[in-house]
N, C-alpha and C positions, 0 to 999 in steps of 0.2 A: 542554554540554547540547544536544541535541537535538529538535526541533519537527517532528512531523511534518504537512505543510497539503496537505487534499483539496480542492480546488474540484472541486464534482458537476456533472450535466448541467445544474443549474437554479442555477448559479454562486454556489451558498451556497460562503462558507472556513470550512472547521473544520480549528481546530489542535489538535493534540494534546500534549503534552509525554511526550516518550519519555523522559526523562532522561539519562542518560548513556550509556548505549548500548542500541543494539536489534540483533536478529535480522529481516532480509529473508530468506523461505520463499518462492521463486517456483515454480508449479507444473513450468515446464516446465524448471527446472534441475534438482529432487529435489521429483518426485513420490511418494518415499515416505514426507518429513518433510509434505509438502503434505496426503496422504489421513491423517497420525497426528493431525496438526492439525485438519482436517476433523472428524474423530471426534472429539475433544477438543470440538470448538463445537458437535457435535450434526449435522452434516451430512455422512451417509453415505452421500448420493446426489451421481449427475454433474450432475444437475439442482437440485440445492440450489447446488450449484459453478458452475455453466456459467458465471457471468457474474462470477468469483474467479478472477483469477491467479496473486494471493500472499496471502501474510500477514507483517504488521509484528509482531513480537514483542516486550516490552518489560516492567520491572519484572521482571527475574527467569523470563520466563515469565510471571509470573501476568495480563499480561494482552496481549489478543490482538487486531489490529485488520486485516478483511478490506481486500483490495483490489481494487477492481470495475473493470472493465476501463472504461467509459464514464465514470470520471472524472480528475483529474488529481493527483499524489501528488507532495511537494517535501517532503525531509529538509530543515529548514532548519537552521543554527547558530544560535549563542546571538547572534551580531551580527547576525543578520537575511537572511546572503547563507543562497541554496541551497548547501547542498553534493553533494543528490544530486536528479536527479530520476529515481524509481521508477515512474514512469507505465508503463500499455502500451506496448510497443512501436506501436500501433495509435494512441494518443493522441501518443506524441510526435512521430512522422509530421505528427499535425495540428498541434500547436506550431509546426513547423518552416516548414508553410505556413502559419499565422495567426498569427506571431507573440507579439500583443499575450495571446494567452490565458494 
């Protein structure tokens, strides 16, 4: 099982539960599943997007979870460790010099 946890700019955690497996959509690896996505949630401007670098996919597809670049994204496991962090590459830079975040 897998957890997906955002801490935002204003350090709220929301976990998600992906289940057993998801789909990472990152814009700048395949921007063509990125813009079918987009249209799929209704947003088919670069300006609805600007601040989307990917998308968490899960259940099948049917449900879809953005990823804002200003905040922080950890795939965790069922035992509690990270297995992945999805962050920006912009956010984990700051990780790496703050640490504790």
């Amino acid at each position: 099982m897998f957890v997906l946890r955002r801490i935002t700019p204003e350090s709220l955690e929301i976990n998600t539960c992906l289940d057993i497996e998801y789909v990472l959509v990152l814009k700048e690896r395949n921007k063509e599943e990125f813009d079918k996505i987009s249209k799929l949630m209704e947003w088919h401007t670069e300006e609805a997007t600007k601040d989307v670098y990917g998308y968490v996919t899960f259940n099948d597809g049917a449900d879809i979870m953005p990823l804002y670049e200003n905040s922080h994204y950890f795939v965790m496991g069922s035992d509690g460790k990270t297995f992945s962090n999805i962050s920006h590459e912009k956010m984990r830079r700051y990780e790496e010099v703050n640490p504790t975040v």
